[in-house]
C-alpha positions, 0 to 999 in steps of 0.5 A: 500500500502507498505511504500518505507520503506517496499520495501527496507527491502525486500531487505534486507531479500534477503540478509538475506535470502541468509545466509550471517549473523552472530547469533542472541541470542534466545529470549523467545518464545512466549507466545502462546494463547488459543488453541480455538484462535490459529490455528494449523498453527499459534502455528506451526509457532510460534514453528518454530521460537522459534526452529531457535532462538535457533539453531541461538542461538547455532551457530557460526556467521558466520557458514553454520548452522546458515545461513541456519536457519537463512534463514528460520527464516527471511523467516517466519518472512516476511511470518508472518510479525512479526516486534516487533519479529525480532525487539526484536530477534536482539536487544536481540542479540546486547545487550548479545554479549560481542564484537560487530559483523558487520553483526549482526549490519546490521542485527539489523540495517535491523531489526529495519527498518522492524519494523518502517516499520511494525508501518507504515503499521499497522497504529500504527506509530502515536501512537508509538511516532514520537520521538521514531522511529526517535531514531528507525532510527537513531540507524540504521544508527549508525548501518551501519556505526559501522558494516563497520568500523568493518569490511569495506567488509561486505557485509551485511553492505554494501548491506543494507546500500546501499539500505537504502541510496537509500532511503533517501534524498540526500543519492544517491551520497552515495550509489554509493560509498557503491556499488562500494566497493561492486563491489571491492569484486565481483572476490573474493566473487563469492558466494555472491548474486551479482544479487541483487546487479545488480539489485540496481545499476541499478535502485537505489532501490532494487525491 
């Protein structure tokens, strides 16, 4: 059964998948296995995702070209659920980028709770270190707060910081204000996916 953890990043992939995020700096590609135990599928995939780093390498943040590669890259990533990828691809981004970007720090923030999310489904979140994911945690917190001082209309930062206070204990009174700064943009952003937004403010969570 998926972790709570696990939904609200799905709704974070919603935003994600809609365009609305800034470039990520390419990462390696992958290093591939041997053609006997890789499928035609999997290499296919594996060099799909290596293509849409680059081009999110290649654009500008907050450009029409890199929301649409982006889209397609979160949604393989979900498809294949590759957690320490799309972890590492925002870390890598943050750590290059010569001034912080808001809805990059959302996305890393996304990211890193994708990841914890991935260790829990996987069984692996003993192993991984208690201490360790709760630094993993914390970042993304420090994430969502950093991206909205940056900029207090993002709508990245807004959305996933309200959905992952929906998710922690005594967050709501929190979340409730973070949604209705959302609402504030509504007449000005008509382009935004305002359903998701509905559909949290109605029963707190994103699904």
């Amino acid at each position: 059964m998926r972790s709570k953890l696990f939904l609200a990043i799905l709704g974070i992939l919603a935003v994600v998948a809609s365009g609305f995020i800034p470039p990520v700096l390419a990462q390696p590609v992958l290093a591939q296995a041997a053609p006997s135990t890789v499928s035609a599928t999997q290499a296919g995939t594996t060099l799909a995702l290596g293509k849409l780093e680059v081009a999110m390498s290649q654009a500008d943040p907050e450009t029409k070209e890199f929301g649409m590669a982006a889209n397609d890259y979160w949604k393989l990533i979900v498809a294949n659920n590759d957690g320490p990828r799309v972890y590492n691809f925002f870390r890598a981004l943050t750590a290059e980028r010569k001034t912080p970007n808001a809805t990059l720090l959302a996305q890393r923030a996304s990211a890193a709770c994708y990841y914890l999310a991935w260790l829990a489904q996987a069984n692996l979140m003993e192993g991984f270190g208690q201490s360790q994911g709760s630094q993993i945690g914390e970042q993304a917190h420090a994430d969502f707060e950093t991206a909205l001082k940056l900029d207090p209309e993002n709508f990245s930062a807004l959305y996933g910081y309200a959905i992952y206070e929906g998710y922690r204990p005594g967050g709501q009174a929190h979340q409730k204000e973070l949604l209705a700064r959302l609402d504030a943009l509504r007449a000005s952003r008509p382009y935004y996916p305002w359903h998701l937004v509905d559909t949290l403010e109605k029963t707190g969570k994103p699904e």
